[in-house]
C-alpha positions in Angstrom: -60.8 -0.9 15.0 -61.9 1.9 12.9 -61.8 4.2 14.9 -58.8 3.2 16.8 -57.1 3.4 13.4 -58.8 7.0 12.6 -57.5 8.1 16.3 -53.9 7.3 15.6 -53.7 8.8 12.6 -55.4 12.0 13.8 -52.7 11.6 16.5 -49.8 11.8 13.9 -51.1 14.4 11.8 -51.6 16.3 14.8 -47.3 16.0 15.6 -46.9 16.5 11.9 -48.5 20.0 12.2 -46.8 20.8 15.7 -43.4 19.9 14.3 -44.0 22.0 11.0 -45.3 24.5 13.0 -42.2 24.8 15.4 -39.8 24.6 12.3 -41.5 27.5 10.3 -41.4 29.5 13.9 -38.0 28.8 14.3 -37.1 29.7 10.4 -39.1 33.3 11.2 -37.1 34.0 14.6 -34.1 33.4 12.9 -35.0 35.9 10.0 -35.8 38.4 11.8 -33.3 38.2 14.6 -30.4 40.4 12.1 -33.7 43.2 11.6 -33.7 43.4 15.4 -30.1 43.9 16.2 -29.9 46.7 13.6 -32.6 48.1 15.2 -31.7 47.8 18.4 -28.2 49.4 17.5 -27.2 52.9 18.7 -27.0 54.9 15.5 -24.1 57.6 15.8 -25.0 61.5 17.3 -27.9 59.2 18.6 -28.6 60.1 22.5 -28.3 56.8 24.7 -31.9 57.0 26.3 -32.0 57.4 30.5 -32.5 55.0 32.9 -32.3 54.5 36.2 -29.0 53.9 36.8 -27.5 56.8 35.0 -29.0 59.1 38.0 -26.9 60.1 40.3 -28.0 61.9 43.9 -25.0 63.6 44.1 -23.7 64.9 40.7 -22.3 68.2 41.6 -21.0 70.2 44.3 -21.3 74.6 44.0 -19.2 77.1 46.2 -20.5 80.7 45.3 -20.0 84.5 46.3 -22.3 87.2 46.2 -22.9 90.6 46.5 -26.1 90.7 48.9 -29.2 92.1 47.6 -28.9 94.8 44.9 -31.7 97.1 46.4 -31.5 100.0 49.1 -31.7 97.3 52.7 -28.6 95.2 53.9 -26.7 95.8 50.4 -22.8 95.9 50.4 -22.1 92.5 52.0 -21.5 89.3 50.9 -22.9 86.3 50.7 -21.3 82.8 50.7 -23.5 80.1 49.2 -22.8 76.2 48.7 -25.4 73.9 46.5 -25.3 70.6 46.0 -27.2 68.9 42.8 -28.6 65.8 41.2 -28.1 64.6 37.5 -30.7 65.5 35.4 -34.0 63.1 35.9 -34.1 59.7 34.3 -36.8 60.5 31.9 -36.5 59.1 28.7 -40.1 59.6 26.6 -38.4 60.0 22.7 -39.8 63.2 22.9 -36.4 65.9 23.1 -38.7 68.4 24.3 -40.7 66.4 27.2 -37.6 65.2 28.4 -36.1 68.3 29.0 -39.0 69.9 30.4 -39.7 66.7 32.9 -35.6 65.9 33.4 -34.4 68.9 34.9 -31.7 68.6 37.9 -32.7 68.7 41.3 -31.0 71.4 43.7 -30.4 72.1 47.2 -28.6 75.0 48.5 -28.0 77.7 51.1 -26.5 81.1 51.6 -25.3 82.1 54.5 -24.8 86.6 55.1 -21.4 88.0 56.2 -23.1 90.8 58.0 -25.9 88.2 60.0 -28.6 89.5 58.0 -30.7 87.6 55.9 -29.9 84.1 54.8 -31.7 81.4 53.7 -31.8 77.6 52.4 -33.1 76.3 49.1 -34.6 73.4 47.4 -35.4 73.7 43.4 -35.2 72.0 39.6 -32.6 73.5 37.8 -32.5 73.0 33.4 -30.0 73.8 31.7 -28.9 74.7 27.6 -25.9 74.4 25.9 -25.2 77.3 23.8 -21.6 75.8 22.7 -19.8 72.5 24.0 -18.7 75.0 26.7 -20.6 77.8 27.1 -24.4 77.2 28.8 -27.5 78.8 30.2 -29.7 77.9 33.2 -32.3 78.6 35.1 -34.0 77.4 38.7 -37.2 77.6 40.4 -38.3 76.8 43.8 -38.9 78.2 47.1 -36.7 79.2 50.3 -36.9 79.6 54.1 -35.3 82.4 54.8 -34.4 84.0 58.5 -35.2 87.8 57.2 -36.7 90.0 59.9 -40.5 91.6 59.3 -40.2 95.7 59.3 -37.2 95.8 61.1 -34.7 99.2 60.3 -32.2 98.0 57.7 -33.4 94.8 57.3 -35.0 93.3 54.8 -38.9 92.9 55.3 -39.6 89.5 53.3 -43.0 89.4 54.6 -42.6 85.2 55.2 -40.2 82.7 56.0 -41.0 80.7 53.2 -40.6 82.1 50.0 -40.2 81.9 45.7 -36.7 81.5 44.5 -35.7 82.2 40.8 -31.9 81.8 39.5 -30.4 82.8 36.0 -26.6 81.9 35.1 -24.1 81.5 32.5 -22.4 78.8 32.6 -18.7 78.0 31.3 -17.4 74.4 31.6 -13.6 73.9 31.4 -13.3 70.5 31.6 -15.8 67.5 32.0 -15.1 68.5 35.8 -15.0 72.4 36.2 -16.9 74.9 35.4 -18.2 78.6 36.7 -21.3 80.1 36.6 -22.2 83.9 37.5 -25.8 85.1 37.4 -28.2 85.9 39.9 -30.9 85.0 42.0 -34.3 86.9 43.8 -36.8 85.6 47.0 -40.5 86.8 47.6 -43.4 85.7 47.9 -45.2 87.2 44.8 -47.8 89.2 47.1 -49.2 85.8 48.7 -48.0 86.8 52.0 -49.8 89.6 54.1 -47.3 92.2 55.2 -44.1 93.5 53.0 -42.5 92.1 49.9 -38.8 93.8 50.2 -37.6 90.6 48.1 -33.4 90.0 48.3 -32.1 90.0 44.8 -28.2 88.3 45.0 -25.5 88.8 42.1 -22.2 86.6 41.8 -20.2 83.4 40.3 -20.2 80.1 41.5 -17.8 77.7 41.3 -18.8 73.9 40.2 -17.1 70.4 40.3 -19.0 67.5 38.8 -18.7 64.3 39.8 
């Protein structure tokens, strides 16, 4: 009987402490729930960080013109390109400067030659800076195949099909929609192909809409 007593009343002491427990628990949650909201709360000028969703595959749409290649072979005609590009990568690290460096756009393109001489498709990450709510800079890196011609008179001897490509514009938005970029953009292979190394070096303004 003893310990039959000593069992039960272990017993209750036990629910005592459970149901003390779960009060003071419940108290602390409650405390702290006005702390989390506040910090959970988007302060103002604040960036909203990226996720998934906010990518998009297809953010813009480009329609350029150029003047072909700014050295001595195949210059004087024009070049009519169209690119097609990503929002910026969903990377969202609290770091400004990592997320720019590891959230650029991606970019696909081509450019097509008036004359039928050398064209070529792209594929690259483009970044970009705004210099003013309008005004902007950007640049793009990645590589080409192009349909240049090896040593042939007046072409262009690229050396390879596939190729470097580096772009540079300035960039003026009109609108949340609009906006036009000139600048320009060179192919070559940086002397890892055997052969020549010509390079084609276009100049001209683009024409953007964003979705």
């Amino acid at each position: 009987m003893i310990l039959f007593t000593n069992w039960k009343q272990s017993r209750a002491e036990r629910r005592d402490t459970l149901s003390l427990l779960a009060l003071v628990s419940a108290a602390m949650i409650a405390s702290t729930a006005p702390s989390n909201a506040a910090a959970a709360e988007k302060l103002p000028g604040d960036p909203a960080p990226l996720t998934a969703t906010d990518f998009r595959l297809l953010d813009e749409v480009r329609l350029g013109l150029a003047s072909h290649n700014l050295s001595s072979k195949e210059r004087g005609e024009v070049d009519i390109s169209l690119a097609f590009l990503t929002s910026p990568l969903p990377v969202s690290t609290g770091n400004a400067l990592a997320d720019f460096v590891f959230g650029p756009r991606l970019e696909v393109g081509g450019s097509l030659n008036s004359g039928g001489d050398t064209s070529f498709l792209y594929a690259g990450l483009t970044w970009d800076v705004d210099i003013t709510e309008s005004l902007f800079l950007e640049a793009t890196l990645g590589g080409a195949v192009n349909n240049g011609k090896d040593a042939t008179p007046g072409r262009i001897d690229m050396g390879c099909r596939v190729t470097f490509r580096e772009a540079a514009n300035l960039g003026y938005r009109f609108n949340e929609h609009w906006q036009m970029l000139v600048g320009v953009e060179h192919l070559s292979h940086a002397g890892l192909c055997d052969g020549g190394n010509d390079g084609l070096t276009n100049a001209g303004v683009r024409v953007g809409y964003r979705f």
